[in-house]
TORKOL-4160 file (C-alpha; in steps of 0.2 Angstrom, whole numbers, padded with zeros to 4 digits, m for minus):
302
<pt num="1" X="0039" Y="0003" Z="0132"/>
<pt num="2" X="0022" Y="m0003" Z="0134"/>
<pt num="3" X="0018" Y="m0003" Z="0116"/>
<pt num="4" X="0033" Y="m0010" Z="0109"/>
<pt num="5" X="0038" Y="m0023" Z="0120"/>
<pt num="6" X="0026" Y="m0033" Z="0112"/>
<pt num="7" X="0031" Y="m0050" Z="0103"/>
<pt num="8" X="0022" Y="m0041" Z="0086"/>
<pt num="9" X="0031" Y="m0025" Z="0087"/>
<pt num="10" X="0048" Y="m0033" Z="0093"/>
<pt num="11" X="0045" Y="m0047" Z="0078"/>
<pt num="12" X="0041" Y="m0033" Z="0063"/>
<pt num="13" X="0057" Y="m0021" Z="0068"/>
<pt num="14" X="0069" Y="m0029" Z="0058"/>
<pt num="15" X="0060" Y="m0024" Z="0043"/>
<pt num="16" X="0053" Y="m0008" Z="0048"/>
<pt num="17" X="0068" Y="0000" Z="0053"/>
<pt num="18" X="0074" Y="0005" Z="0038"/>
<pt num="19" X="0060" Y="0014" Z="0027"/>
<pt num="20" X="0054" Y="0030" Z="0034"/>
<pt num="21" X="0036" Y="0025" Z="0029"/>
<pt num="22" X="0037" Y="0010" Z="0043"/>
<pt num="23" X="0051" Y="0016" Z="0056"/>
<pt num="24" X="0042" Y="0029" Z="0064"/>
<pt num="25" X="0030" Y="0019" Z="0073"/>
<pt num="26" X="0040" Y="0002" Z="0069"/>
<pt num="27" X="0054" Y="0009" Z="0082"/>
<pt num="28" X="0053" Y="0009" Z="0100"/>
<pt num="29" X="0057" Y="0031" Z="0101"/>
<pt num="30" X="0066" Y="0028" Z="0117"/>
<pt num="31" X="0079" Y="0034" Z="0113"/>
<pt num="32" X="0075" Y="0055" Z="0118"/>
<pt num="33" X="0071" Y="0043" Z="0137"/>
<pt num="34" X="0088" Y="0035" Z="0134"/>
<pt num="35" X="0098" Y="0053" Z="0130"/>
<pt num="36" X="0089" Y="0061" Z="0146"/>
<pt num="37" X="0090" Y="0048" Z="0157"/>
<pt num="38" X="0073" Y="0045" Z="0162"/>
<pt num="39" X="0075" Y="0028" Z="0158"/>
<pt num="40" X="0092" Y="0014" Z="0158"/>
<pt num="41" X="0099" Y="0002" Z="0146"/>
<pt num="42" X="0095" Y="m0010" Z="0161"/>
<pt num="43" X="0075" Y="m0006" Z="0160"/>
<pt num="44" X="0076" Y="m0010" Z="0144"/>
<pt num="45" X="0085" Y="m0025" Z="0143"/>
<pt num="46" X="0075" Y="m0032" Z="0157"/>
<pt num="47" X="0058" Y="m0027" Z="0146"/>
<pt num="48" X="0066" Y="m0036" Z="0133"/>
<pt num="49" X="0069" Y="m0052" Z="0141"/>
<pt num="50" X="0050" Y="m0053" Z="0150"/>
<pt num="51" X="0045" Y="m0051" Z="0132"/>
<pt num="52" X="0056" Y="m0064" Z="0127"/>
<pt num="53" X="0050" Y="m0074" Z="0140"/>
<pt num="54" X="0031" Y="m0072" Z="0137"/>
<pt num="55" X="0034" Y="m0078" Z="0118"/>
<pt num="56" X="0043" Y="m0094" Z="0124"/>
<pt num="57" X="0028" Y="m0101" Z="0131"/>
<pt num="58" X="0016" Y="m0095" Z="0120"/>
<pt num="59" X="0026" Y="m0097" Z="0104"/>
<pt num="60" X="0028" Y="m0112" Z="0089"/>
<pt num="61" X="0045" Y="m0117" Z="0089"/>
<pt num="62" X="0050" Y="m0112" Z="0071"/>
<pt num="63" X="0040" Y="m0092" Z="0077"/>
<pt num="64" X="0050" Y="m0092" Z="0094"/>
<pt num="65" X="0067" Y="m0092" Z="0086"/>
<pt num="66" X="0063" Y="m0079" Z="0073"/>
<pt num="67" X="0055" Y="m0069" Z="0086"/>
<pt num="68" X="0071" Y="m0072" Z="0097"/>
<pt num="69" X="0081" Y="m0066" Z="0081"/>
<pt num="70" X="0074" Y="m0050" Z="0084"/>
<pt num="71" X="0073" Y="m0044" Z="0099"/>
<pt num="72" X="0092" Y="m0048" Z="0099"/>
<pt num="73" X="0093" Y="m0038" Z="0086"/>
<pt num="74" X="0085" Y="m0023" Z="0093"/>
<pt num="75" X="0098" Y="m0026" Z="0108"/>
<pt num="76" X="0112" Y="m0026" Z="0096"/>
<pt num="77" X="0109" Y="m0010" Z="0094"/>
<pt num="78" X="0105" Y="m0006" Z="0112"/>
<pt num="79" X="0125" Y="m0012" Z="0113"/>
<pt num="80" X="0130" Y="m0001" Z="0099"/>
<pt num="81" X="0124" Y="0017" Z="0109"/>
<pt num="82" X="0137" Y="0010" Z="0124"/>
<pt num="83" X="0151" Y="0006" Z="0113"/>
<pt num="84" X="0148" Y="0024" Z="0106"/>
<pt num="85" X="0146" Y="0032" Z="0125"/>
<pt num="86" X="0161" Y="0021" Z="0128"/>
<pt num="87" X="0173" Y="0028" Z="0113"/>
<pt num="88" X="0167" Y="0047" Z="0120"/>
<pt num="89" X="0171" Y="0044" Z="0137"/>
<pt num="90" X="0189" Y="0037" Z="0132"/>
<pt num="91" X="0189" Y="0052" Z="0118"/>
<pt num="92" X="0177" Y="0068" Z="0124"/>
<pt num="93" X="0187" Y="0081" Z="0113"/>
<pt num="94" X="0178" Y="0072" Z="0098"/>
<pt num="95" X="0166" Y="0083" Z="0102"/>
<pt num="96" X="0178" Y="0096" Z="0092"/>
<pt num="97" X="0192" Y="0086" Z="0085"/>
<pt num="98" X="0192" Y="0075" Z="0071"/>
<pt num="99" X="0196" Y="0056" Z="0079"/>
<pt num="100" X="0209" Y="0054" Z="0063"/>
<pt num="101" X="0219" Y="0069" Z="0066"/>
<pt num="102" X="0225" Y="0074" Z="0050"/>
<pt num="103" X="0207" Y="0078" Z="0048"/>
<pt num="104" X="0206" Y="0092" Z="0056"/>
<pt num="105" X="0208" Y="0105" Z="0042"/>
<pt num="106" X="0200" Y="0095" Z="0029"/>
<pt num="107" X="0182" Y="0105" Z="0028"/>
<pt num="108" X="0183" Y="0126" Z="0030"/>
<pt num="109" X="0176" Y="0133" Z="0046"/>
<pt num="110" X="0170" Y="0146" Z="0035"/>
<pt num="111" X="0158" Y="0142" Z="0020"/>
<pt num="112" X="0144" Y="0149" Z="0005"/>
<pt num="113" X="0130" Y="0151" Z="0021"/>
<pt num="114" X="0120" Y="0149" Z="0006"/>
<pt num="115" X="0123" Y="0128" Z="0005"/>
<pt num="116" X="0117" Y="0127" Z="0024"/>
<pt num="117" X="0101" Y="0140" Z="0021"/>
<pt num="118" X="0096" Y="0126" Z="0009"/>
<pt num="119" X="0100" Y="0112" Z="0018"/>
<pt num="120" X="0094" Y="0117" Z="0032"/>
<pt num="121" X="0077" Y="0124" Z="0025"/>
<pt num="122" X="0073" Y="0105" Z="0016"/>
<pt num="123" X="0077" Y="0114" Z="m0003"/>
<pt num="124" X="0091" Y="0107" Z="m0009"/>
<pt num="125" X="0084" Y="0102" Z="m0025"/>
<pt num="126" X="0084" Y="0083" Z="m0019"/>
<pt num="127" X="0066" Y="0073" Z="m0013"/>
<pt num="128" X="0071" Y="0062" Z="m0001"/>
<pt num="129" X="0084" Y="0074" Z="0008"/>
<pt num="130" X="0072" Y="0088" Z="0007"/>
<pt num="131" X="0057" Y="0079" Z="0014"/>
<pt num="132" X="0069" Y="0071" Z="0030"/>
<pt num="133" X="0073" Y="0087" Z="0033"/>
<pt num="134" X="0056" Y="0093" Z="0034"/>
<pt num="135" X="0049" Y="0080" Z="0044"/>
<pt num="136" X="0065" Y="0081" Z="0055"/>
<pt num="137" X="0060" Y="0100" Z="0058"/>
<pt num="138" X="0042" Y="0096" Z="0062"/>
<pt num="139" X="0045" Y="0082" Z="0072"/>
<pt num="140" X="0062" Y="0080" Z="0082"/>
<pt num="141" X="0065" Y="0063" Z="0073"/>
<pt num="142" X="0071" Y="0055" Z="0057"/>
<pt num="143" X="0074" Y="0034" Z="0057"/>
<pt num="144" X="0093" Y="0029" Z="0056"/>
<pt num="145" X="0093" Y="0030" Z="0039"/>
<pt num="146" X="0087" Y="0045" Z="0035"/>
<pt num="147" X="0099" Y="0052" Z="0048"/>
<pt num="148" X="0115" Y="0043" Z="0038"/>
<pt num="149" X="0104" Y="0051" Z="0023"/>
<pt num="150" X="0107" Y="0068" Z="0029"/>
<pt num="151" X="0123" Y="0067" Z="0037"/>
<pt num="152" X="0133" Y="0061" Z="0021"/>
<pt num="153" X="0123" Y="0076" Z="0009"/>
<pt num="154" X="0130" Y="0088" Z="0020"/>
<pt num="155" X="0146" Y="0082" Z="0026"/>
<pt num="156" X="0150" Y="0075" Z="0010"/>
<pt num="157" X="0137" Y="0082" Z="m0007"/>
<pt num="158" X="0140" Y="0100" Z="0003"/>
<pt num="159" X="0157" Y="0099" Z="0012"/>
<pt num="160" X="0150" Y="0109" Z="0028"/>
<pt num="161" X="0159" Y="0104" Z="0042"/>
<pt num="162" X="0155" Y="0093" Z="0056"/>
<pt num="163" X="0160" Y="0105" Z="0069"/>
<pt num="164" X="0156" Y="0125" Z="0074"/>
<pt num="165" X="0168" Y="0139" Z="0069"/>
<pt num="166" X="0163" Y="0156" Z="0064"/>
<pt num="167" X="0144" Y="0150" Z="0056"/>
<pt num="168" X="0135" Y="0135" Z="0063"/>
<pt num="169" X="0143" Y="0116" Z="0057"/>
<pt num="170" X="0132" Y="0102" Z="0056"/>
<pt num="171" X="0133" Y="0093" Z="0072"/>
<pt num="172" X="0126" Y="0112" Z="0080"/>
<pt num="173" X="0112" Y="0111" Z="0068"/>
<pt num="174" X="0108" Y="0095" Z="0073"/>
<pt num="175" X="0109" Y="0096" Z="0090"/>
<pt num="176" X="0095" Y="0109" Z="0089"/>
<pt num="177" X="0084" Y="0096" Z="0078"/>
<pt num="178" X="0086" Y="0079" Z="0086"/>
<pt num="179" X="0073" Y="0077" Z="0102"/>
<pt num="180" X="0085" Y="0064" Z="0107"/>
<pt num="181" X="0102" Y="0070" Z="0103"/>
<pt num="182" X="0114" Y="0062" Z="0112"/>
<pt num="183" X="0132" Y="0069" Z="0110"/>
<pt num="184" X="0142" Y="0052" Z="0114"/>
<pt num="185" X="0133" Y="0042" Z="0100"/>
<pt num="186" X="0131" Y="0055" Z="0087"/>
<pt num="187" X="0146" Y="0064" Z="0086"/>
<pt num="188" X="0157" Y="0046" Z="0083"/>
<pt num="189" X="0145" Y="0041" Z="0070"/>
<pt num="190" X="0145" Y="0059" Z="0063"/>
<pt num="191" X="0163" Y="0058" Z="0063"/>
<pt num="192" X="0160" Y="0039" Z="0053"/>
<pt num="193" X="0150" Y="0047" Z="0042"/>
<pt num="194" X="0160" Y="0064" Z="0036"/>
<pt num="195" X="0177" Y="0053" Z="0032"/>
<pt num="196" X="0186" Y="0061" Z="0048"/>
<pt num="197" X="0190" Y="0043" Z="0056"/>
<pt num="198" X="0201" Y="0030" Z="0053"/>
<pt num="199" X="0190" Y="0017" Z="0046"/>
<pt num="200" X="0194" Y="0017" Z="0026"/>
<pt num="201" X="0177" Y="0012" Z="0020"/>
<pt num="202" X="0169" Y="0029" Z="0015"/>
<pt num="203" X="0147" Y="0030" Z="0019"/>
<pt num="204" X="0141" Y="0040" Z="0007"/>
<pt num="205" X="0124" Y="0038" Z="0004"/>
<pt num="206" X="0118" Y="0044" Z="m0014"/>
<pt num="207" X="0104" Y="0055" Z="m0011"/>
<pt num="208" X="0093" Y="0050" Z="m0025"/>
<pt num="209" X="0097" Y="0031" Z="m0023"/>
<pt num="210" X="0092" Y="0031" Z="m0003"/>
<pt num="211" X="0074" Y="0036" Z="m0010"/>
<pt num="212" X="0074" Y="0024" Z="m0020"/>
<pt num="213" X="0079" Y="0012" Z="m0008"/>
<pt num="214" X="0069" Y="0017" Z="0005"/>
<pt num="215" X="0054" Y="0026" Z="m0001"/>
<pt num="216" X="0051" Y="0019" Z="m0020"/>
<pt num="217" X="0034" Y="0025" Z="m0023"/>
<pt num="218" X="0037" Y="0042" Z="m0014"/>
<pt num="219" X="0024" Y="0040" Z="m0003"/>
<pt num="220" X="0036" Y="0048" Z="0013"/>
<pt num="221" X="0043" Y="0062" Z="m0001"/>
<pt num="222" X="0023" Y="0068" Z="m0006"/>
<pt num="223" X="0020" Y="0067" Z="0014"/>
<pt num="224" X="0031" Y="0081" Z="0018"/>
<pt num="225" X="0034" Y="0092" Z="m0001"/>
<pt num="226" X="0017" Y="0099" Z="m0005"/>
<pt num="227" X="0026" Y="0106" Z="m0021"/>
<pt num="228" X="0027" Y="0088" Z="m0027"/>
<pt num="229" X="0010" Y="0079" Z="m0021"/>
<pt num="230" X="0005" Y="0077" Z="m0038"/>
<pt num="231" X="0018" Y="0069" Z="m0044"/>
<pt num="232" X="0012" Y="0049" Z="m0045"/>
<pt num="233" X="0026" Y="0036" Z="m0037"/>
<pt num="234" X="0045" Y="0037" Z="m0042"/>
<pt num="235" X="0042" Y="0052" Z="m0051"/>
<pt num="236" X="0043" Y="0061" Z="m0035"/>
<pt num="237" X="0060" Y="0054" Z="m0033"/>
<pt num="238" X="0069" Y="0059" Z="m0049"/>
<pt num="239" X="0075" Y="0077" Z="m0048"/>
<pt num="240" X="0074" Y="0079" Z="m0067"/>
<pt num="241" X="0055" Y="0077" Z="m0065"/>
<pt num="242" X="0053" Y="0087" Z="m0046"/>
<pt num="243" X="0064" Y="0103" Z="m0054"/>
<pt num="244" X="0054" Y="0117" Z="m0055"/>
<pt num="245" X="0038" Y="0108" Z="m0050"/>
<pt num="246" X="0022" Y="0115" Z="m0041"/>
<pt num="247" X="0007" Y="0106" Z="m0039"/>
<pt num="248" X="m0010" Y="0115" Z="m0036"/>
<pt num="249" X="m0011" Y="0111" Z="m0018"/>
<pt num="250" X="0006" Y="0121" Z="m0018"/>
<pt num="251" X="0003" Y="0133" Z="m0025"/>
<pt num="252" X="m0013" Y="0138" Z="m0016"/>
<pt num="253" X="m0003" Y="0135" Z="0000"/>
<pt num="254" X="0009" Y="0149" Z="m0004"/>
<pt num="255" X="0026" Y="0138" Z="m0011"/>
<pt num="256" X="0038" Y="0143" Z="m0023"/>
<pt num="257" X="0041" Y="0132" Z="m0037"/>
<pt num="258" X="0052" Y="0115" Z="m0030"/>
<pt num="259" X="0071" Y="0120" Z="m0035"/>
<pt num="260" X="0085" Y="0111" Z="m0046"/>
<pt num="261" X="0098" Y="0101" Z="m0038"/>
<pt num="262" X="0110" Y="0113" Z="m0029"/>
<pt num="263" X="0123" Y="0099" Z="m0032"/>
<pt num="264" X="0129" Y="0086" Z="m0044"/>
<pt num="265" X="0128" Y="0070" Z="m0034"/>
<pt num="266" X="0141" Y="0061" Z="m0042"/>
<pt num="267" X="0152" Y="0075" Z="m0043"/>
<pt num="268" X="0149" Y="0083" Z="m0027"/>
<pt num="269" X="0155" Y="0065" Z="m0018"/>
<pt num="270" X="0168" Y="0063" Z="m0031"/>
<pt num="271" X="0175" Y="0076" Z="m0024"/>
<pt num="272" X="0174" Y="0075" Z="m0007"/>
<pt num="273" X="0180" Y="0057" Z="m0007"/>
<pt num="274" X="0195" Y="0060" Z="m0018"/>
<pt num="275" X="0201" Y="0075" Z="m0004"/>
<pt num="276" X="0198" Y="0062" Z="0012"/>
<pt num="277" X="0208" Y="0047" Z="m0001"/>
<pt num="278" X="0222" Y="0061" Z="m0001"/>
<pt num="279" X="0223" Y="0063" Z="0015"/>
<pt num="280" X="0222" Y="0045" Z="0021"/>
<pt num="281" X="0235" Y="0044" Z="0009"/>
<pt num="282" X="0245" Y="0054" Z="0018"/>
<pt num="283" X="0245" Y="0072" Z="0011"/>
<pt num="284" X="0242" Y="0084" Z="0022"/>
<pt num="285" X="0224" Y="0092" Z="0023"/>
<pt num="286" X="0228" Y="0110" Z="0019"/>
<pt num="287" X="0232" Y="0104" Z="0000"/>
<pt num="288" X="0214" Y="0096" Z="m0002"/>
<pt num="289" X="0202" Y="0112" Z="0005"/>
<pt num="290" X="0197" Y="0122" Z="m0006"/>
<pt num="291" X="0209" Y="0138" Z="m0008"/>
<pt num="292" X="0191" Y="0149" Z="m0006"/>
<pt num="293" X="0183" Y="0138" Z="0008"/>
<pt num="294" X="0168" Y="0134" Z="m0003"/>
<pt num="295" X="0160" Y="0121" Z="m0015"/>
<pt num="296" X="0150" Y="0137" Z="m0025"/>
<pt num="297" X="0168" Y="0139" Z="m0033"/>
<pt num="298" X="0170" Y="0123" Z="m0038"/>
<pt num="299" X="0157" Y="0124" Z="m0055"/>
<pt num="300" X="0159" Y="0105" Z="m0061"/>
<pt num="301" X="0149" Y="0104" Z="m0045"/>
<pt num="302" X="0132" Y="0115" Z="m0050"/>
């Protein structure tokens, strides 16, 4: 708290929060404090306002407002985490049921374990998702984006489902992952993300695009894929550059060659979205899984 209630932390977190090269030091990381409870959305208000308050008197005009901005902007967000702890109190079986009910049997329970070994392992073929999973592994934390990122490739490029049946869903996964996993705010934005609510606008997040987006020059992807460090800027990015690839610092590390795609992006999306239009449309569920449960049989997709 120390270190980011500062006026030039508070003033640079509009900008930093989205690229993984800048949020993880640009954020304020409370939130593991916020999911356990050492500290309360009242501490953090009030650290807010004293910062707030210091700027005001030490401020330009014209500076004070935009630094104003942004601390409101960090405690918009502050206000988002208790409309989602306010949604779960009102609806705890989220935690298991899709808030749009017809939902409920659009992804199998059972699935190719194959698609989450990759997924799960940072080899899916694609940079960016690959190394956010990889850091997310190492680390306990991915920024907000790179957590939309990874949410949309597996809930909508792979199909795996948000919640547990036979073999582990993605919000079990994730739970295992996140240092400050917090099942009131993630399982409703989980839900957002996955197409199981009923907000019409779909979030899918095109996994080469966010890198793009996010990391253009590749600098977060050739921090955490040895097999691509070689690779100079966007290069690192483009999957029909990164497939197959080993750079010499890999290879005497012990790593395979970096693999294909294991999806089609387009497709794979395509896909997913045209089964959730169906059953917004309101077509029952059963008719847009699968008949096998699984994407592998699907080839347009590989």
């Amino acid at each position: 708290m120390q270190r980011f209630f500062q006026a030039n932390t508070i003033f640079a977190y509009p900008k930093r929060l989205s690229s993984p090269n800048s949020a993880f030091d640009g954020c304020s990381r409370l939130s593991p404090y916020l999911a356990y409870g050492v500290i309360s959305d009242v501490e953090i208000f009030q650290a807010v306002d004293r910062a707030v308050t210091d700027a005001n008197g030490s401020m330009p005009k014209a500076a004070f407002h935009r630094f104003e901005s942004a601390a409101r902007f960090y405690l918009d967000r502050l206000a988002w985490r208790r409309d989602y702890m306010q949604t779960f109190e009102d609806q705890p079986d989220l935690e298991y049921k899709c808030m749009l009910p017809a939902c409920d049997g659009l992804r199998p329970q059972t699935y190719d374990p194959e698609l989450m070994a990759r997924f799960v392992a940072g080899k899916t073929g694609f940079p960016f998702v690959d190394a956010l999973m990889r850091c997310l592994r190492a680390t306990g934390h991915v920024h907000m984006r790179g957590r939309a990122t990874l949410a949309s490739f597996a809930t909508m490029n792979l199909f795996l489902p948000v919640f547990s049946g036979d073999q582990d869903g993605v919000a079990r996964f994730l739970a295992r992952q996140f240092i400050d996993w917090e099942p009131a705010v993630h399982f409703p934005i989980l839900q957002l993300i996955s197409g199981t609510t009923p907000f019409e606008r779909m979030m899918v997040y095109n996994p080469i695009k966010a890198g793009f987006d996010h990391d253009p020059k590749g600098d977060f992807v050739r921090q955490w894929l040895p097999e691509l460090s070689d690779l100079e800027g966007g290069a690192a990015l483009q999957p029909e550059l990164t497939s197959s690839h080993l750079s010499q610092e890999a290879l005497s590390g012990g790593y395979e060659p970096y693999p294909s795609p294991i999806v089609d992006a387009k497709a794979s999306a395509r896909y997913a979205k045209d089964r959730i239009k169906r059953i917004q449309s309101g077509e029952p569920a059963k008719e847009a899984v699968p008949k096998t449960g699984s994407l592998v049989d699907q080839p347009s997709l590989f």
